[in-house]
N, C-alpha and C positions, 0 to 999 in steps of 0.2 A: 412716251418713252423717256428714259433716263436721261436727263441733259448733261452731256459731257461738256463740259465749259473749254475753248481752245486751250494751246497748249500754254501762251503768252497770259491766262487768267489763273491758271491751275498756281495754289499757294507751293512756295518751297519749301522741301521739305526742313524741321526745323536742325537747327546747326547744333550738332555736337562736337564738344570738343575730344581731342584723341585721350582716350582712356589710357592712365600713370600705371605701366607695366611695379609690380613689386618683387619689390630686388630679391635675388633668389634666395630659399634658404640654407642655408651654411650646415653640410655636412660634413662630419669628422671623416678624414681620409682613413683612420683607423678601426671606425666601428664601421663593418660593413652590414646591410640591412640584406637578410637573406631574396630569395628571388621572388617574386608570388608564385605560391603553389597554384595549379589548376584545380579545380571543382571534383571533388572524388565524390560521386553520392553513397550514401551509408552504403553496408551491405545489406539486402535482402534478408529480413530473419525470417530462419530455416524454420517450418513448421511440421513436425512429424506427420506423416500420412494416418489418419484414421486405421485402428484396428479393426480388419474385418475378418472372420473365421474363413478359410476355403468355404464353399460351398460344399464343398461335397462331406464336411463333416456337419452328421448330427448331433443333437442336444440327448444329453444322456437321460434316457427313458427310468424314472426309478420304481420299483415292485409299490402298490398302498400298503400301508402296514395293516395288518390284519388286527390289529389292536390297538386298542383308541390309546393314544402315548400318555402316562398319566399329567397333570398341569404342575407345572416347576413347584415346589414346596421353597416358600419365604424360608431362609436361611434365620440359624436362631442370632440373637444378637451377640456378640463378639463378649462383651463384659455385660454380666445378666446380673449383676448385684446391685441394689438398689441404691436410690442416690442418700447419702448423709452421708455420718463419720465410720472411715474404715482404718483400721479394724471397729469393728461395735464400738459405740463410743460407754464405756461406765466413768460413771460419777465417784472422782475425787469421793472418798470415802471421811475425811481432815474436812474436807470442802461443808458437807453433809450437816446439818445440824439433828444432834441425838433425841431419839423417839423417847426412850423411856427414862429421863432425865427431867426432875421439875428444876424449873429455873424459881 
């Protein structure tokens, strides 16, 4: 078993000395510091409920078309002129060195 040692062996306990209260601190008698608010938790965010149709309305039934619908036709291109100079580009005529001319 545990030896409890009498109570004339048991060590004292050790000495402390009284702990130096600090001096209070110094509030302005003019600024007064609001009160503590209590704990307000957020609100709850609101989540709209799921749309669901009544039941009792059906999805609307539509007729097959009887003819095969024909496939989208590619759209022509907006500017269909081809890329270089526009208008036509001609040649400076001055620019031109002359054909039937001997040098």
């Amino acid at each position: 078993p545990n030896y409890n040692p009498p109570r004339h062996e048991k060590p004292m306990p050790k000495y402390q000395p009284p702990h130096e209260k600090l001096p209070p601190v110094y509030k302005s008698p003019y600024v007064k510091t609001p009160p503590p608010q209590a704990y307000h938790p957020p609100p709850p965010i609101y989540h709209h409920p799921p749309f669901h149709p009544p039941p009792h309305v059906k999805p609307p039934v539509y007729e097959t078309p009887l003819a095969k619908v024909p496939q989208m036709k590619k759209p022509t291109r907006y500017n269909t002129r081809p890329f270089g100079h526009y208008p036509p580009y001609k040649k400076n005529p001055i620019m031109t060195p002359l054909k039937n001319v001997a040098y």
